[in-house]
C-alpha positions in Angstrom: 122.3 -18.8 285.4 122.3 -16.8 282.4 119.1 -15.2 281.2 118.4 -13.9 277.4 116.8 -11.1 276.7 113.5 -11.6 275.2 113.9 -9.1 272.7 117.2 -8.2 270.9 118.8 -5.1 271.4 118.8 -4.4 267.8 115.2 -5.0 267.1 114.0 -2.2 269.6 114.4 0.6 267.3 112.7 -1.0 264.5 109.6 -1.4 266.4 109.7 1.8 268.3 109.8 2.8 264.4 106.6 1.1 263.8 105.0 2.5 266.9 106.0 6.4 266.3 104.6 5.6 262.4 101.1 4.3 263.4 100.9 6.9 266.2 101.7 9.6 263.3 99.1 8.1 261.2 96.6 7.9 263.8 97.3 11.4 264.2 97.2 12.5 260.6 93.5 11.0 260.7 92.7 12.8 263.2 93.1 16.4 261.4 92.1 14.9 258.4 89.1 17.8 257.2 86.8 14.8 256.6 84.2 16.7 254.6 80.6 16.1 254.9 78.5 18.0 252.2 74.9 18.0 251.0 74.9 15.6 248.3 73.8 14.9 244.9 70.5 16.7 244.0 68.8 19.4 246.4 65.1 19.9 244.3 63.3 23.1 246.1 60.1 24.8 244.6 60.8 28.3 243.3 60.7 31.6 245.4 61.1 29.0 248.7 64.3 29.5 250.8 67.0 26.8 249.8 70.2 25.6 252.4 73.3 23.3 251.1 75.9 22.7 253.8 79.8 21.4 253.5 81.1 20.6 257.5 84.9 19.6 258.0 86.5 18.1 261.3 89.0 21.3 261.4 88.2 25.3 261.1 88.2 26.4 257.4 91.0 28.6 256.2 89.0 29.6 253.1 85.9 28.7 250.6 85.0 29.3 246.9 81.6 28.6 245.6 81.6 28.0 242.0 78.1 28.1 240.0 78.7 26.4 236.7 81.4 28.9 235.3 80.7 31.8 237.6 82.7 32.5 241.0 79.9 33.1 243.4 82.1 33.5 246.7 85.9 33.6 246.1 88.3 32.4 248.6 86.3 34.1 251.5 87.5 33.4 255.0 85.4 33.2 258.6 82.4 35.4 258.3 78.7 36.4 257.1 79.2 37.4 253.2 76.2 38.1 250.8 76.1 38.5 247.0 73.0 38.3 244.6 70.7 36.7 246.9 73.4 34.1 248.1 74.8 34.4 251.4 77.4 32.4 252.7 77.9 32.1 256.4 81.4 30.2 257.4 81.9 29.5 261.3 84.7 27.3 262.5 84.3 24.1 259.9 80.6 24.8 259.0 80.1 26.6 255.9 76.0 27.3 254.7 74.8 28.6 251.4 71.4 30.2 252.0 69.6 31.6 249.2 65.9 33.1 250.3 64.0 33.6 247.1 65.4 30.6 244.5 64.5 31.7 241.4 66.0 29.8 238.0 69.3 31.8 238.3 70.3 29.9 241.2 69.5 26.5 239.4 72.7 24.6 238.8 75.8 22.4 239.4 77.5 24.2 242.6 81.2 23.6 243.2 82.8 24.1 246.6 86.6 24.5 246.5 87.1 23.5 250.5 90.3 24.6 252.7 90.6 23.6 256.0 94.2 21.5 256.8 93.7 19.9 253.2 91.8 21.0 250.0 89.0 18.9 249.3 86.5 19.8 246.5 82.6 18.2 246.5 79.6 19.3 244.2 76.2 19.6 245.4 72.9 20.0 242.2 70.1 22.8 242.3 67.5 22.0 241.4 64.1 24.8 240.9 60.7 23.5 240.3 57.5 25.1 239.6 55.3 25.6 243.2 53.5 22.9 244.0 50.2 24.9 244.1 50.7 27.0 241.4 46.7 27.7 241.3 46.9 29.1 244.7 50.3 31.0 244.0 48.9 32.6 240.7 46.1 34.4 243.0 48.2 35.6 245.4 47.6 39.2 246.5 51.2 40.3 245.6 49.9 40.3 241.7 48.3 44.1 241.6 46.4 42.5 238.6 44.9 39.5 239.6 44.3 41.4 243.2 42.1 44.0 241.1 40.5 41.6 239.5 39.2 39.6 242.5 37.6 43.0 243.4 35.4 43.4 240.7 32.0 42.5 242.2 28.5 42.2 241.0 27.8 45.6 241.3 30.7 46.5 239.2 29.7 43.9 236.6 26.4 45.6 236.7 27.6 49.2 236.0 29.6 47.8 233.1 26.8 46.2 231.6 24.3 49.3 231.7 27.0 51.3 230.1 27.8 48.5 227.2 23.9 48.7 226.4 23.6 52.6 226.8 26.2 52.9 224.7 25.0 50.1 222.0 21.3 52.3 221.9 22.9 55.4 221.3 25.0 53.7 218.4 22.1 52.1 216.5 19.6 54.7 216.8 22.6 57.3 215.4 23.0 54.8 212.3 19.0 54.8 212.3 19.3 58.3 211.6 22.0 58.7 209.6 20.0 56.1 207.3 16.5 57.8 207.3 18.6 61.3 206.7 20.1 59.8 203.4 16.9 58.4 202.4 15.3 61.4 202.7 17.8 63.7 201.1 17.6 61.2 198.3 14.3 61.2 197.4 13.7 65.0 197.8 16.8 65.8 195.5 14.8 63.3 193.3 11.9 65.2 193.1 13.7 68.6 192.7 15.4 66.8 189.7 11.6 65.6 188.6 10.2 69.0 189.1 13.0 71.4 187.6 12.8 72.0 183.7 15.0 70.6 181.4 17.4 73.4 180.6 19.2 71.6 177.9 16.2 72.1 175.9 16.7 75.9 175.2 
């Protein structure tokens, strides 16, 4: 008895075709970089230490941090870098950008030009705000002049105030005298006038 083959000879190619393609493309998503980024706005109060993170599935070849028009980090491979009060630390396919004192200059749309097996490109918002207890931060120590100003006591106040009134005696009593030494000049040149003969007479 004669048996057929299940399968044709011919068709055994075409799906071995088929296989090899979805085992390339299982594959290919495998080492896809598969980016995973801080996203859309990062809000941090000013002077307080702000993080954004980009992480790929592979090891990054290189990456550029773009700050609205400026290149902050160009093209910079595995490593520790620091510029301006960024620093960028890239190991394997995590990438961080650290900045420890955000001030308004660090406030912006940040672009991040990714290379890993692909280039992939995400954008990440800065955002700086105004402390939330700006009261407390305003009379902080660091300010030399609010610092000396918290150390004037009572007794200094006190000092102050005896010297204001000193000072205030001595002035009126000096316009006192000044007014009683016109007046008196005054009216003794009036009575030398009164007493001297009229010369014009003669």
């Amino acid at each position: 008895m004669k048996t057929c083959p299940l399968v044709s000879s011919a068709h055994i190619p075409r799906v071995l075709s088929i296989l090899l393609l979805a085992a390339s493309l299982n594959a290919q998503h495998e080492s896809w970089d598969s980016p995973l980024c801080t996203k859309g706005t990062l809000s941090v109060p000013r002077g307080s230490h702000a993080v954004m993170t980009c992480n790929i599935s592979n090891t990054f070849s290189d990456v550029t941090i773009q700050l609205k028009n400026r290149i902050i980090f160009d093209e910079v491979p595995q490593g520790n870098f620091r510029f301006d009060g960024w620093e960028l630390q890239v190991q394997g396919g995590q990438a961080r950008l650290m900045i420890k004192d955000t001030q308004d200059v660090h406030t912006g749309l940040y672009f991040w030009h990714l290379h890993g097996l692909q280039r992939n490109y995400r954008f990440t918002t800065l955002n700086v705000s105004e402390p939330a207890n700006k009261e407390r931060t305003d009379a902080t120590p660091s300010d030399p002049v609010k610092h000396s100003q918290q150390e004037v006591g009572p007794d200094t106040l006190t000092l102050v105030g005896v010297l204001v009134t000193v000072i205030l005696i001595l002035g009126l009593t000096g316009i006192g005298a000044l007014i009683c030494y016109r007046r008196h000049r005054s009216s003794k040149f009036q009575w030398i006038r009164a007493s001297a003969p009229d010369l014009r007479r003669f």
